[in-house]
N, C-alpha and C positions, 0 to 999 in steps of 0.2 A: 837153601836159605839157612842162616844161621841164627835168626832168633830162637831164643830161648826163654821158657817160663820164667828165669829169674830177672830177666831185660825187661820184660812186659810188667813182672813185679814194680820192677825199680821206676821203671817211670811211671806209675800208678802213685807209688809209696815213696819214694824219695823225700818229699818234703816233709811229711809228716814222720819219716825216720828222723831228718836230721834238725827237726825241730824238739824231735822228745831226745835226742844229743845233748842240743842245746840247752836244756834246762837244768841236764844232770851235772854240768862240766862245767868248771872253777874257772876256765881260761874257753867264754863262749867262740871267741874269735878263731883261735889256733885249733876248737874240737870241731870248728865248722870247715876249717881249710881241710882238716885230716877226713873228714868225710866228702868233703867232695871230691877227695883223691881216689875215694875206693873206686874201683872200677865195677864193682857189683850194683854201683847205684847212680849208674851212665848213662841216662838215657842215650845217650847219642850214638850206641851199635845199633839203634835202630834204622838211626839213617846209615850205616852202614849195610843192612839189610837190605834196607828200598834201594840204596846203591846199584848195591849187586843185581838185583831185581831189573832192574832201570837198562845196568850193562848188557845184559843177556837177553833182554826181549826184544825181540822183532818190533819196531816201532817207526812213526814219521811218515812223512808220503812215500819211502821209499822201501817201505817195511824190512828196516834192516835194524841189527841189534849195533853194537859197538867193541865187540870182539874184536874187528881188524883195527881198532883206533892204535896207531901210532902214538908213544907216550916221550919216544926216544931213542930205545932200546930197541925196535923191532913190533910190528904190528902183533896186538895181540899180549905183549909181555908188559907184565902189572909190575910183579916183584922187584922194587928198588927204583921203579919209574918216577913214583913221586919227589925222594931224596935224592934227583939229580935232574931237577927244575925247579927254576926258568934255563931253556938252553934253548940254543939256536935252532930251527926247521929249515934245512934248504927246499923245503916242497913251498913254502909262504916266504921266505928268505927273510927271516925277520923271527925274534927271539919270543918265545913265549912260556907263560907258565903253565901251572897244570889246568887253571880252570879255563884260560884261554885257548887252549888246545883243545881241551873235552868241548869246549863252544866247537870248535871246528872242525871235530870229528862229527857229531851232531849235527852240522850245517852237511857236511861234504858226504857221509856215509848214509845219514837217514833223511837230508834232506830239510829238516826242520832252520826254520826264519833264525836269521843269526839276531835281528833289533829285537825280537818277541822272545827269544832265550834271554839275552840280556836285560830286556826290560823284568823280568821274574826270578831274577838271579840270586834275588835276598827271597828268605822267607818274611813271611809278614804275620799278625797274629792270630789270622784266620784260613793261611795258605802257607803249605810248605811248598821252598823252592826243588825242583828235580836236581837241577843243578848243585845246590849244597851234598844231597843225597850222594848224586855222581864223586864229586868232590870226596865227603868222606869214606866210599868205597875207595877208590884208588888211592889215598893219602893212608889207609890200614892197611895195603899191601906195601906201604914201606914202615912199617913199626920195626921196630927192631936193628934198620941199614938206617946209617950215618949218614947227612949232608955232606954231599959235594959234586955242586955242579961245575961243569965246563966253564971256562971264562980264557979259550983258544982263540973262535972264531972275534974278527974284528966287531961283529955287530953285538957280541956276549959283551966286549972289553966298553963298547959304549954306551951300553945301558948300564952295568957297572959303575960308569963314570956318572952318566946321568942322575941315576939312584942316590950316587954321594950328594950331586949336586941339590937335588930336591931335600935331600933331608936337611941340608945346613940354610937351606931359602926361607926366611922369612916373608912374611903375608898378611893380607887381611886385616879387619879390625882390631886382631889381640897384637899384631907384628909377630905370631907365634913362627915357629918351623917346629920339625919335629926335635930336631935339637934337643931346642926349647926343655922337653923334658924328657929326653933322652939319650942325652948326653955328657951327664953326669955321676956318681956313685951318690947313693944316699937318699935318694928322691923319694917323695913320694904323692899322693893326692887322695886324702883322705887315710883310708886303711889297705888303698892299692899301693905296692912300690914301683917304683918306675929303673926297669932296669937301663941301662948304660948300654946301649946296640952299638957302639963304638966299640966295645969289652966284647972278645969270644965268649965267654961264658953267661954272661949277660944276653947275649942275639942267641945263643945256644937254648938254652933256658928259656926263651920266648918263642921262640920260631919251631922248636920241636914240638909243642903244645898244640899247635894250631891243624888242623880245624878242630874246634874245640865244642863241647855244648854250654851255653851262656844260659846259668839257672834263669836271670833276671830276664832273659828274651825268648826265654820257653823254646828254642830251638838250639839247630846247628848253627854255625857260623864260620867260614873259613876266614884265609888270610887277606883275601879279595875285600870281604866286608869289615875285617879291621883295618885296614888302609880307609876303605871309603869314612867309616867310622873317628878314625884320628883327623883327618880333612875336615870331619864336620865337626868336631868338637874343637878345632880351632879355626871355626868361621871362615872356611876356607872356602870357595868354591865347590860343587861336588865334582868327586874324583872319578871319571866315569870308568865303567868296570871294564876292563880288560883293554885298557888306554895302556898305551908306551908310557905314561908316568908312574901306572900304576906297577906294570910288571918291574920297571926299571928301580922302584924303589924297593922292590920283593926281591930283586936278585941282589941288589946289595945288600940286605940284610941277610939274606940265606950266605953269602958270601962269605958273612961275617961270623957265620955260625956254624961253619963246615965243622965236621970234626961232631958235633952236636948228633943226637942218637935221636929219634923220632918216636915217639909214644902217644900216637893218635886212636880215634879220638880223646883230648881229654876234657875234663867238665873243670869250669871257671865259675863266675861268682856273675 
């Protein structure tokens, strides 16, 4: 296990550090972003601890751990698994991400209901999900290695297509798409900016962040739950998790951000 006294500090202390920030600093906005950059006051290696914790135990009817989970690379191999997914599984014949995988290593290795994973897949304010956990262990074994998935196989090249598709589809009550606000330089909603995921460096920029810790939802959050999260903030339907719309729109994004360097978890606002 990797925790450390100063992880346990920071999530005890964080807010009251970077409230006594805020008081001292002429520019409250920009001293609050540069604090939640530090990584000394992340909670979120913690859920990279239960992670690891999570990976390595015996568990499920089948009391198996998740060492032999196939990530891409080879049963077992972490390192760089995550920056190069969503790719195709010829064992399921069909393209998946990283959390829809870990769903089905979970189902196939230990056993565990694949609707009862998914139904607890978010954490909530009273439950953390295993799943997020899972999620940001394997996603911290790619810090540091660049996006770039596969986009060879036919079924890569049409979730690709797909994913363009969905994001320029307007919907719903607002007639929103991700577009909408996505699609342009300069945006913003509120005091968030909305980068440009049309722009490499823009998807770069966004998608190497994620799974992220959300001070404002007291937990982890992968990229799973910001897809589902943009659907509902434009009165979309819910985006059910680990749907072919859902991965098809992650792989185009990550597509668009290859080249992009990974520095997970990070902490967001």
């Amino acid at each position: 296990m990797k925790v450390t006294l100063w992880a346990i500090g920071a999530a005890a202390g964080a807010s009251i550090a970077i409230s006594a920030g805020l008081a001292q600093s002429d520019n409250p906005v920009e001293e609050y972003r540069r604090m939640l950059a530090d990584p000394f006051a992340n909670p979120g290696f913690l859920w990279v601890d239960e992670g690891e914790r999570l990976w390595n135990e015996k568990r499920g009817p089948k009391n198996a751990s998740l060492e032999q989970c196939d990530l891409g690379l080879g049963p077992g191999v972490l390192d760089g698994a995550y920056a190069q997914l969503p790719r195709y599984f010829p064992d399921v014949d069909k393209v998946m991400d990283a959390e829809s995988r870990i769903v089905h290593c979970m189902v196939t290795l230990q056993g565990f209901d694949e609707a009862e994973i998914r139904r607890r897949a978010f954490s909530t304010r009273d439950r953390k999900s295993e799943l997020e956990a899972l999620v940001a262990f394997v996603a911290e074994k790619s810090s540091g290695h660049k996006f770039s998935i596969p986009l060879t196989h036919p079924k890569e090249k049409e979730a690709y297509a797909l994913g363009e598709a969905v994001f320029y589809r307007r919907g719903s009550f607002f007639d929103f798409s991700c577009a909408t606000c996505h699609s342009q330089d300069g945006l913003r909603i509120r005091l968030q900016e909305l980068g440009n995921m049309r722009k490499q460096e823009d998807a770069a920029r966004a998608l190497t962040s994620w799974p992220t810790y959300r001070v404002s939802h007291e937990t982890l959050r992968t990229m799973q739950h910001r897809m589902w999260d943009c659907f509902w903030q434009m009165r979309m339907p819910d985006l059910v998790h680990g749907s072919e719309v859902s991965i098809a729109l992650i792989t185009w994004l990550t597509k668009n951000a290859e080249g992009g360097e990974l520095e997970v978890p990070s902490i967001k606002r």
